[in-house]
C-alpha positions in Angstrom: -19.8 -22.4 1.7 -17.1 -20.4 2.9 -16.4 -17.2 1.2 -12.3 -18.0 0.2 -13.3 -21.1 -1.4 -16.5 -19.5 -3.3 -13.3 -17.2 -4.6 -10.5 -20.0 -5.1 -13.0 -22.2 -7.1 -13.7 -19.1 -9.3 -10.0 -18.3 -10.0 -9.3 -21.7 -10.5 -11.3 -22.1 -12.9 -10.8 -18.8 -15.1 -7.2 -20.3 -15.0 -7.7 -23.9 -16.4 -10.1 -21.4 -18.9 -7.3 -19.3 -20.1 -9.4 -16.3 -19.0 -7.8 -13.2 -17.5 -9.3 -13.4 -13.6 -8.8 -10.3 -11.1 -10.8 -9.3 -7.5 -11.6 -5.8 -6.7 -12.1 -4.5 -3.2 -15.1 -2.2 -2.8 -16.8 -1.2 -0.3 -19.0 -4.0 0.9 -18.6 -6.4 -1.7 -15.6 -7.9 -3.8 -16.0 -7.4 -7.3 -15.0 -10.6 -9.4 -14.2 -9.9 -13.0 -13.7 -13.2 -15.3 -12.3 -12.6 -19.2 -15.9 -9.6 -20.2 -18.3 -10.9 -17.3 -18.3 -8.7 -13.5 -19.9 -9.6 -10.6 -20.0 -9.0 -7.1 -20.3 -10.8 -4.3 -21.0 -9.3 -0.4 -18.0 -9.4 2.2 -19.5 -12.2 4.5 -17.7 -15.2 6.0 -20.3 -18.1 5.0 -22.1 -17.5 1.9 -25.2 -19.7 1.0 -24.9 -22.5 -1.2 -28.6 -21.0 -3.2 -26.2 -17.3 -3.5 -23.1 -19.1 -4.5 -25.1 -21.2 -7.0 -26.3 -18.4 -8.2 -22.8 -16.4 -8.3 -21.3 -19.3 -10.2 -24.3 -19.2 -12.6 -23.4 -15.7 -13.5 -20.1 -17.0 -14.6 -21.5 -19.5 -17.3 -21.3 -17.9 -20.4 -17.7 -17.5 -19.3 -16.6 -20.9 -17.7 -19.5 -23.1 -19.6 -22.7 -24.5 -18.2 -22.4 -26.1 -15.1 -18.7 -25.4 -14.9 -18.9 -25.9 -10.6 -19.9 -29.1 -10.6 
């Protein structure tokens, strides 16, 4: 999966949510922040589906279970 639309997908989301939604550029990685929860995902043009699985999963308490699907 491409790493725009791991991002898109996220921010969409957070917005249909309500939640506040912002992306921070580190050094390697882009730190995602949805409404309390952070995370950070590496700078890469194709991400896994198992890592962005496993980045959306992060986002759950957040979004709701199985909110990606």
């Amino acid at each position: 999966m491409k790493r725009q639309a791991v991002l898109k997908r996220i921010k969409i989301a957070a917005r249909r949510a309500g939640l506040d939604h912002r992306e921070i550029e580190l050094t390697n990685h882009t730190g995602v922040i949805v409404g309390s929860t952070r995370s950070t995902i590496g700078r890469h043009t194709e991400i896994a589906d198992g890592t962005a699985r496993a980045f959306f999963k992060q986002f759950e308490q957040e979004l709701g279970k199985g909110w990606w699907r």
